[in-house]
N, C-alpha and C positions, 0 to 999 in steps of 0.2 A: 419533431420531438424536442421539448424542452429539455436541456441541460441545468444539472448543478454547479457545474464547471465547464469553464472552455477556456484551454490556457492554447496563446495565438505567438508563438515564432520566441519564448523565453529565452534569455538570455543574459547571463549573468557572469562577468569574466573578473577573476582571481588572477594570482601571479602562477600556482600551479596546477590549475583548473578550471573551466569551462563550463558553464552550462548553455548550450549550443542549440537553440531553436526549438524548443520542446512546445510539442503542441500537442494537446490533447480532448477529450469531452467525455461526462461522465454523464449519459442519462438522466431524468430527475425517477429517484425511486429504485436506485441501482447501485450495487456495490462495485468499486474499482480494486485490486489490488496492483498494487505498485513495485515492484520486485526490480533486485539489480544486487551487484557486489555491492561492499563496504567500499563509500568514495565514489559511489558512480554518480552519485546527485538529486539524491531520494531526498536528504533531508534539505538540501538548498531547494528545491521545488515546492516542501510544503512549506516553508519557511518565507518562500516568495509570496505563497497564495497570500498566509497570515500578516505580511508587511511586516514581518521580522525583518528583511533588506529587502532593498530595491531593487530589482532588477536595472539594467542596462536598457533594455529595450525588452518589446512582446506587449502582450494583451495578458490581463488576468479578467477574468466573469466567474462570480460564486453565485448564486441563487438569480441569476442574470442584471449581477451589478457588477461596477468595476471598485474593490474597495479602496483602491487607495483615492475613489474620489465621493465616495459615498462610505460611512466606517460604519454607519448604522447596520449593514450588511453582518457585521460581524454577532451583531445579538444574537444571528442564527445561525453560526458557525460554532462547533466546539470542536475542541484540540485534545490530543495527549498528545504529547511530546516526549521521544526516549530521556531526557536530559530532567526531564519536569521541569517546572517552571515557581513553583509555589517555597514562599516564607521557610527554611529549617526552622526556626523556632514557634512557625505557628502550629497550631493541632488544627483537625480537622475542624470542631466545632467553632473555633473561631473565623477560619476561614471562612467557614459557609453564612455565615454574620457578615465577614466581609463583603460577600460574592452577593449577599441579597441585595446589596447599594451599588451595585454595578451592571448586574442583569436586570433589566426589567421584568424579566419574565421568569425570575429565581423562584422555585419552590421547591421551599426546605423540606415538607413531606416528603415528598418524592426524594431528596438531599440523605434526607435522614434514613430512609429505607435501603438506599442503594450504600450506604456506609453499614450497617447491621447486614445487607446480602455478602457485603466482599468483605465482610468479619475486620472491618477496617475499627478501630477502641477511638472516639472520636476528642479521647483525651492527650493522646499520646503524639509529641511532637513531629511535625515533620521528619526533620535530620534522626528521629530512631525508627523509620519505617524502613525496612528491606526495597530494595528495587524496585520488585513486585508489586510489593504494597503500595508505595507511588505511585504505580501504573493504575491500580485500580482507584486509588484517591482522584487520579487525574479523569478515570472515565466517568465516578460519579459525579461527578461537577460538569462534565462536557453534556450529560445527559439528565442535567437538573433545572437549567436554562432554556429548556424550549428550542432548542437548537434541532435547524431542518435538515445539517449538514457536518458528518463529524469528519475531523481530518486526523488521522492518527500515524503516527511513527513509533511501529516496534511496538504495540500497545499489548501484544501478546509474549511479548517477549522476558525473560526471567519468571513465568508463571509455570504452574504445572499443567498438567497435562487436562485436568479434572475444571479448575479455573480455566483455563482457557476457553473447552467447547461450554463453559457456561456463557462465558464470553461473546462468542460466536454466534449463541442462541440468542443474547441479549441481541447485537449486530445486527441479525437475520428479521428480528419480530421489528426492530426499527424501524425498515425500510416498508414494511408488511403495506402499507396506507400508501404510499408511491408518492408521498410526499416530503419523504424523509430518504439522504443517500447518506452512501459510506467511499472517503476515498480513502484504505488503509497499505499502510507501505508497511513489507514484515520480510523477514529471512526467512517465515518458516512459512514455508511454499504449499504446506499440504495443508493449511488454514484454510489457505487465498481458493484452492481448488471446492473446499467443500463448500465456503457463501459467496466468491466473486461471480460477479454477472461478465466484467469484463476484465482486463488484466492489462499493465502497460509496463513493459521490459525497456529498462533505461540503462544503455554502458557510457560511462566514463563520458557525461554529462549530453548523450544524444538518445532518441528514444530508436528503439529497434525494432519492436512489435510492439502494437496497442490495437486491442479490438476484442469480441466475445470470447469469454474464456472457449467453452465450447468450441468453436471455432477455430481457435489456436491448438486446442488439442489434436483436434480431428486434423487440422492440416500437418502436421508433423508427427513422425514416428521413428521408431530405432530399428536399424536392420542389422542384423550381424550375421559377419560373412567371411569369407579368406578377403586376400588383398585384392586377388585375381579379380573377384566379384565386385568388389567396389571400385576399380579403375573401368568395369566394363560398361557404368553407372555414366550417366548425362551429370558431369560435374557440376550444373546447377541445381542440382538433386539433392547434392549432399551441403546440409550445412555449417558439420564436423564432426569430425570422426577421432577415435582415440581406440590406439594397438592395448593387445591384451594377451596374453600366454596363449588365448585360445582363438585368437585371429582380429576381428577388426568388428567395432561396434560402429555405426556411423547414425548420426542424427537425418533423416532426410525430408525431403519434400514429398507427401504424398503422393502429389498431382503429377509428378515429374519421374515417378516411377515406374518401369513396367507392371503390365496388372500381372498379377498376381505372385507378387514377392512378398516372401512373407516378412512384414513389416510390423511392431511390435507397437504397443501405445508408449507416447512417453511424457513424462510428469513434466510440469512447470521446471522442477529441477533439472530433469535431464536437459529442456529447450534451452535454460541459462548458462547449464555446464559449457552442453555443444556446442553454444553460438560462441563463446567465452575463451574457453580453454581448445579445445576440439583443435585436429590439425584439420588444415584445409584442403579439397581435391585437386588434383593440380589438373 
């Protein structure tokens, strides 16, 4: 199967931080979500792909190039970035002037339409857009260049709830032709659930799980029980657990459980809480 990405042993070391061997692969034709606390190493990873910094050592492959020795790669990369990246002073319409001498494959129609969809005034400076409004200036532009593969951080993030699953739908018809992926890193975990194909959980710059969301769901569940119940559990079973007035919730491994316990589904959130916070079985 061909890959959009395949990052091989990353590694990028700071004075109080680490990013520790991170290896991954994203289908071509597939959406990744990216999930992890604040500081876990979401944004130095995409930051790495982009050649914002260098890593230390590893492998990066985007559309099966390496870009920091090939940049043409990046014609068919787009970004949003939480931080944004674009001129305060410019407005959109000039931007996209800008952006047509830079992309080869810019078209402004398509520019100009996705600016009238996110109700983006193509008069009005950068530095008076809201948050939000930058996110969606930054997704028309990543999706105006002919771009095979978008990377986004937090791109749904400050949006409402209405914007977003427009978002989402935009995201999902993207990828529709299998030539087109999404690798997007987001806090809000219930997005990643409805269009990730696969999902990669990164704490505190190592990755912890990455594989088919599907897959990740089904292999994990929440069981709650007394105490009693949960010391009489194969502590590899449990991947953590958190007390409650009304006894013990624990995160567990399917496969590792006696059949038929009754064992509940649990969200992308609860896998992060548990692995995260969760106290451990002894």
């Amino acid at each position: 199967m061909e890959n959009a990405i395949e990052l091989r042993g990353l590694r990028k070391h700071y004075k109080q931080f680490t990013l520790d061997g991170v290896s991954l692969a994203l289908p071509l034709g597939c959406i990744m979500g990216f999930i992890g606390e604040n500081g876990a190493g979401k944004s130095t990873t995409i930051k790495a792909m982009l050649g914002l910094i260098r890593p230390d050592s590893g492998e990066i492959r985007l559309l099966g190039k390496d870009p920091s020795a090939d940049r043409s790669v990046m014609e068919e990369v787009g970004m949003v970035l939480d931080s944004g990246f674009f001129p305060p002073e410019m407005n959109p319409k000039k931007l996209g002037k800008t952006l047509s001498g830079m992309y080869r494959n810019w078209d402004p129609a398509a520019y100009a339409q996705y600016l009238q969809r996110f109700d983006i005034h193509p008069e009005k400076k950068v530095k008076e857009l809201s948050r939000g409004m930058v996110m969606k200036l930054s997704l028309a532009v990543a999706l105006s260049h002919g771009a095979r593969l978008l990377l986004l951080d937090e791109a749904t993030s400050g949006l409402d709830p209405v914007v977003r699953d427009y978002i989402l739908d935009i995201l999902y018809d993207f990828i529709q032709d299998e030539r087109h992926s999404v690798f997007l890193s987001s806090h809000i975990t219930g997005d990643l659930e409805k269009i990730a194909d696969y999902v990669t959980f990164i704490h505190q710059g190592k990755i912890l799980m990455s594989g088919e969301k599907d897959a990740l769901l089904e292999t994990y569940g929440l069981y709650s029980c007394t105490q009693q119940q949960l010391s009489e559990l194969d502590p590899n079973a449990v991947v953590g657990y958190r007390n409650s007035e009304f006894g013990v919730t624990a995160l567990v491994r399917r496969c590792r459980t006696p059949g038929g316990l009754p064992v509940g589904n649990a969200t992308l959130d609860d896998i992060m809480l548990y692995s995260i916070k969760g106290k451990k079985a002894l």
